[in-house]
N, C-alpha and C positions, 0 to 999 in steps of 0.2 A: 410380399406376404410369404409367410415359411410354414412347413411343419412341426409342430413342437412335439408329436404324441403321433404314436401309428399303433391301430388296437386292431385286433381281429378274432371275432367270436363266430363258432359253428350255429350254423341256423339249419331251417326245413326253408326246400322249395314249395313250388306251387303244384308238383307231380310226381312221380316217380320214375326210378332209373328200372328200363327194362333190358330183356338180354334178347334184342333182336333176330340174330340165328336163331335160338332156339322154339321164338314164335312162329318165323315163317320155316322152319321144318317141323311144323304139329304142334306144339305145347298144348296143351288141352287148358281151356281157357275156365275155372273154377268161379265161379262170380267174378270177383275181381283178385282173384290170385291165379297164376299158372302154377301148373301141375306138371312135372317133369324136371329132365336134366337141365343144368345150364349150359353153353356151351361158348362163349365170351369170357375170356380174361379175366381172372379178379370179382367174377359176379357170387355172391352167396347163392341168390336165389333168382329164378325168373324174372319178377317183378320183384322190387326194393324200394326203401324210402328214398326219396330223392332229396341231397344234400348240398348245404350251401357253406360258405363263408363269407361273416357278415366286414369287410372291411373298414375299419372308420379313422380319419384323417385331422387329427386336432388342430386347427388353426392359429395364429398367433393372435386372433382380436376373438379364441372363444368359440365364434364358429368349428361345426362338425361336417366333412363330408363324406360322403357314402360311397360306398359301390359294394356289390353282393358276387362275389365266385360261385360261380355254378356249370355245370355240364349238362350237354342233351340229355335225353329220353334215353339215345340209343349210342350212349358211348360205348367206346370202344369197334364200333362197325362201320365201317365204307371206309376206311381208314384214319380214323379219328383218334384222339388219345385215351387212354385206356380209365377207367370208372376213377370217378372224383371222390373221394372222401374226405370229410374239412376235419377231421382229427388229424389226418397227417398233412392235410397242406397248411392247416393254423401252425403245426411242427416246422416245417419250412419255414413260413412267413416269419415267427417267431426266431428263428436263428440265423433266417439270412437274409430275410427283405427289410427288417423291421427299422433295423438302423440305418439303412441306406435311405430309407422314409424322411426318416427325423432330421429337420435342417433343409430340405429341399424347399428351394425357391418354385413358389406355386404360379410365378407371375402369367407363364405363357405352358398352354399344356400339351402343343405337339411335340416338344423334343423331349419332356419328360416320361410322355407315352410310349414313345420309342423306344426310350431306353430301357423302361422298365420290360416292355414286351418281347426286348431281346435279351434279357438278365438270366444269366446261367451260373449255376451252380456246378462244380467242377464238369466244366465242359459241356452240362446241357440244358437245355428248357428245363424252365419250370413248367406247371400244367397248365393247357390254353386256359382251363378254366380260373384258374388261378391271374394268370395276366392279366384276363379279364375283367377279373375283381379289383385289380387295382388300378388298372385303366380307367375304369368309371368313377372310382374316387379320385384320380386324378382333375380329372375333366369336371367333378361337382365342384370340388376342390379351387383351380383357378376361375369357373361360374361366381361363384360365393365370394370369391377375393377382392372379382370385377361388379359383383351385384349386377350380374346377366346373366340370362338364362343360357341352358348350356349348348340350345341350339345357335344363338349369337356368336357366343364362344369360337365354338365351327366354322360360321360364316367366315368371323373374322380370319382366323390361324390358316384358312384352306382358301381363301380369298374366290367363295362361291357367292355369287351375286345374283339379283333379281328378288321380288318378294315374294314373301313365303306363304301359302298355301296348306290345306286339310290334306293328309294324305290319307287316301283310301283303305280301312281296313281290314283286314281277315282274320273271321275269325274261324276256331276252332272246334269242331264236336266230341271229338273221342270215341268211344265205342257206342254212345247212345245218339247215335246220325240222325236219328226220326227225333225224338224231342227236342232235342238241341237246335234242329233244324227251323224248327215253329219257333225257338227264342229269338233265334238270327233274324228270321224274318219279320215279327214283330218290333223288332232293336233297327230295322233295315240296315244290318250288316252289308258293307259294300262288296264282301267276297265273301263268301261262304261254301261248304260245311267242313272242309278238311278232310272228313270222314276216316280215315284211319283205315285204309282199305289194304293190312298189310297181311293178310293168310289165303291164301286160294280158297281154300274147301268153306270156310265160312264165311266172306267175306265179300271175293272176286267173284268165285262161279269155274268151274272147273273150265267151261267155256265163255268165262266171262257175265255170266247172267245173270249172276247179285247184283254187278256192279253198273248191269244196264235196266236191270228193274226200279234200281235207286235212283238212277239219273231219270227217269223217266218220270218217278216218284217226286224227285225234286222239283223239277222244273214245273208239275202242275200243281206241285202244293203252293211255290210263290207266285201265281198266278191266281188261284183260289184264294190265299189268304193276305195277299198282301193287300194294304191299308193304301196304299195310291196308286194310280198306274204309270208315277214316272218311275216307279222304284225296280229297277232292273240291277240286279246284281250279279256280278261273276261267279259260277260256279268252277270251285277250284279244287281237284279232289286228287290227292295223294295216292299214289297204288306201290308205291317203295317195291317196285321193279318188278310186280308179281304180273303185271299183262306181259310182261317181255317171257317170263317164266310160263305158260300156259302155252304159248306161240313160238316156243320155242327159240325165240329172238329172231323170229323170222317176219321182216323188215315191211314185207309187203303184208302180211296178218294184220301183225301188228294196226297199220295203215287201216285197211279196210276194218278192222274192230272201233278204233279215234272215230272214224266215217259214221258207222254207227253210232257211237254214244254221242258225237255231236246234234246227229238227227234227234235223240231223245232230249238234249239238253234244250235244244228249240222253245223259246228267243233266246237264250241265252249263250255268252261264249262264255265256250269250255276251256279249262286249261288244266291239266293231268300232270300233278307232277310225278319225277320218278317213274316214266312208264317203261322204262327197262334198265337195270342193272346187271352188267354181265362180270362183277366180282372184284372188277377193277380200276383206274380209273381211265387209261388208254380206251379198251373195247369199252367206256360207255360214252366215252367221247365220240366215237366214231359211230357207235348205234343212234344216237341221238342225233348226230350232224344228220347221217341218212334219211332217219325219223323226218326231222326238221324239214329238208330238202323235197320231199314229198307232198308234207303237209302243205309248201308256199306254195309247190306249181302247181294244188289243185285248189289251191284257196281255202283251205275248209275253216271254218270257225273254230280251230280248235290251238289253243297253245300250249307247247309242252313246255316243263320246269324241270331245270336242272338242282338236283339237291345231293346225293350219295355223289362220292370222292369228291365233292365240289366244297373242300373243307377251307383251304388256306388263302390269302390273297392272289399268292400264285397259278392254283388252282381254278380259280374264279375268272384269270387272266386268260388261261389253257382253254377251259370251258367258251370263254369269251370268243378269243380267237380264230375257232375252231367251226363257231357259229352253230353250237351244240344245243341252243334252245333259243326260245323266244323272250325266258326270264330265268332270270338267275338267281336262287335265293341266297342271299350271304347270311348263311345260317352261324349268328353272331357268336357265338360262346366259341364254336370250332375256330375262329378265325384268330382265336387269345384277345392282342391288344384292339381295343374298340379303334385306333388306330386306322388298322388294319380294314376295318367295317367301313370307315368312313370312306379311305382310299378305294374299297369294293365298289361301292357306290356311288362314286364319282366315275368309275373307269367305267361302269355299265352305263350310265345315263350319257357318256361323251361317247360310247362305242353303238348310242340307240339302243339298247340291249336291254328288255325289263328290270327294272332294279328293286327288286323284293327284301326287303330289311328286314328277315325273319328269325331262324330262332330256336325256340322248344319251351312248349310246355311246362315244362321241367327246370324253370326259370324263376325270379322274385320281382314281388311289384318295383323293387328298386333295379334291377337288370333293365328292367321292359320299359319304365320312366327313361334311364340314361338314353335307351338305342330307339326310343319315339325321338325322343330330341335330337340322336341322330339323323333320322327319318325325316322329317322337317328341314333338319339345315341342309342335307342331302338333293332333295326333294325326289323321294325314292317313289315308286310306280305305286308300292302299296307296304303294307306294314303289319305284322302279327300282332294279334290279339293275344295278349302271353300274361301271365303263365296259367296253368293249368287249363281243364279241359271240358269246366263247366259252363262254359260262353261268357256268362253275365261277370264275373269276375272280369277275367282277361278284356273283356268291353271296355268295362267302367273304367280300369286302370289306366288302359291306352289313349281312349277318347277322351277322358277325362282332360289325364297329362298337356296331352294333344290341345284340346279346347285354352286350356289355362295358359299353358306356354304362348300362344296365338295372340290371346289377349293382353297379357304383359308385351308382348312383343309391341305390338297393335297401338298400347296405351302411348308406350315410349316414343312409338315415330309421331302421333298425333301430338304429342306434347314437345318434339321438337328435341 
């Protein structure tokens, strides 16, 4: 099966691109606009629309397949690539990918992913975001050829064995942690609330005390409200480096603070990601290892997540090696070729290492469809609720996906 037709149109994500620096040094949060300078590459404005490219892959029996280009939330920061705009990557796509599209043998999709993910235009990358987008039409692309789903696909080409399984999912709150919080728990969310814990003075607690009054909040509203008593969920909450920032990066604070929020999180295990960021991605390798190393030899209930400079496969390998957390998110779009995600996810689950198939908000139901079915073939620890940061959406799309790929799956072995 070939390509006959390679199309690519600008779309809206599920979120917006924000200008990270300039939140966690003050931006003054306006409803839902920032108010101040930017201070990130390329950003108009604080908060922006968040944009996609829709890629679509004409088959030779008629069939169309998909995949959507998108970037984070917080491109351009921890060393990521710099803000996506789909006017100028449909410009690229359109003069330099489009025909190398056309005519390509869809049969088998790891070495086509490859290539494309390393496709340079005099001498450089194109944007991860952009690989990415054509990576998951690839990968729809030989599904649709084979009439299997695209986590089969995987199975197959990565020769991952054993059956497949519900992966656990997390979802997300955004700024509104208390409401969002009640959906999660009513939906029983298997990991919850994300909470967006990324400014000290409103957020954290200059001593940490927002972000222990919420834990403390959390843990007895899913006890109060929840509809069964087997339903125990992980509480997962992002602090994008600001406990390291209040503690000055100072290893043993740091420690004894985890100590506490795990006491508030009670029954539940904690896991923190991002709990120190020191600018780069060596020193947070080695804050984290530290981190890490404290938390085993006292046991405590608590696991940290590596996410900032934890951008590229090789990255994820460093982080891995280094034994810099308990989980590792392979935060998808940063990695380019979905490729890339999959081999992420294979090296954490053979290294015991959390295998988190996450992501951003700032994503499209077709992004987050492609990198479940990753998730799945993978058999990743747990999996984003994506995109945007209303809960119920990013739910419905995952589980959804999730549920139905299972069940074709399911139907196929029972019928032999």
């Amino acid at each position: 099966m070939k390509i006959i037709n390679a199309l690519a149109t600008p779309g809206l994500t599920g979120f917006y691109f924000d200008d990270q620096a300039a939140i966690k040094n003050g931006a003054t949060l306006d409803r839902f606009t920032y108010e101040g300078d930017t201070m990130t590459k390329n950003f108009k404005t604080i908060r922006q629309a968040g944009e996609a490219l829709s890629i679509m892959l004409v088959l030779e029996d008629g069939q169309v397949a998909y995949g959507d280009a998108a970037a984070v939330q917080y491109s351009g920061a921890g060393g990521r690539d710099e803000l996506f705009y789909a006017k100028t990557a449909k410009a690229t796509f359109d003069a330099h990918i489009k025909d190398a599209l056309i005519g390509l043998d869809i049969d088998a999709f790891k070495a086509n992913a490859e290539h494309f993910d390393a496709f340079t235009i005099n001498g450089e990358r194109i944007h991860t975001g952009l690989r990415y987008g054509i990576t998951q039409a690839l990968l729809d692309a030989t599904a649709k050829a084979h009439k299997l789903t695209m986590s089969e696909i995987v199975r197959r080409e990565y020769a991952i064995e054993g059956a497949y399984h519900t992966i656990p999912v997390f979802a997300q709150s955004g700024d509104d942690r208390y409401d969002h919080a009640d959906k999660m728990i009513i939906k029983e969310a298997d990991v919850l609330p994300h909470a967006l814990i990324n400014n000290v003075k409103t957020k954290l607690g200059e001593n940490g005390g927002l972000l222990s009054k919420y834990v403390e909040w959390l843990s007895k509203r899913i006890l109060s409200k929840r509809q069964s008593p087997y339903y125990n969920p992980i509480l997962h909450i992002d602090v994008y480096g600001t406990i390291g920032i209040i503690f000055g990066g100072d290893i043993d604070k740091i420690f004894t603070y985890l100590k506490h929020l795990a006491y508030k999180a009670e029954p539940f295990l904690l896991r923190i990601e991002g709990p120190i960021d020191t600018g780069d991605k060596e020193g947070t390798i080695q804050a984290l290892a530290n981190l890490k190393r404290k938390i085993d030899k006292e046991r405590l209930n608590v696991e940290i997540v590596a996410d900032e400079w934890c951008n590229t496969l090789q990255d994820v390998k460093d982080f891995g090696e280094r034994d810099a957390a308990h989980m590792l998110q392979v935060k998808t779009p940063d990695l380019g070729g979905v490729n890339n995600t999959i081999d992420a996810l294979i090296y954490c689950r053979e290294k015991g290492i959390g295998a988190y198939s996450g992501g951003s908000c700032n994503e499209t139901n077709v992004s987050a469809e492609v990198t479940t079915s990753i998730a799945i073939a993978c058999e990743a620890k747990q999996c984003l609720a994506k995109p945007g940061m209303g809960t119920d959406e990013g739910l419905m799309i995952v589980k959804n996906h999730m549920a139905k790929t299972l069940a074709l799956i399911e139907s196929r072995r029972s019928n032999g």
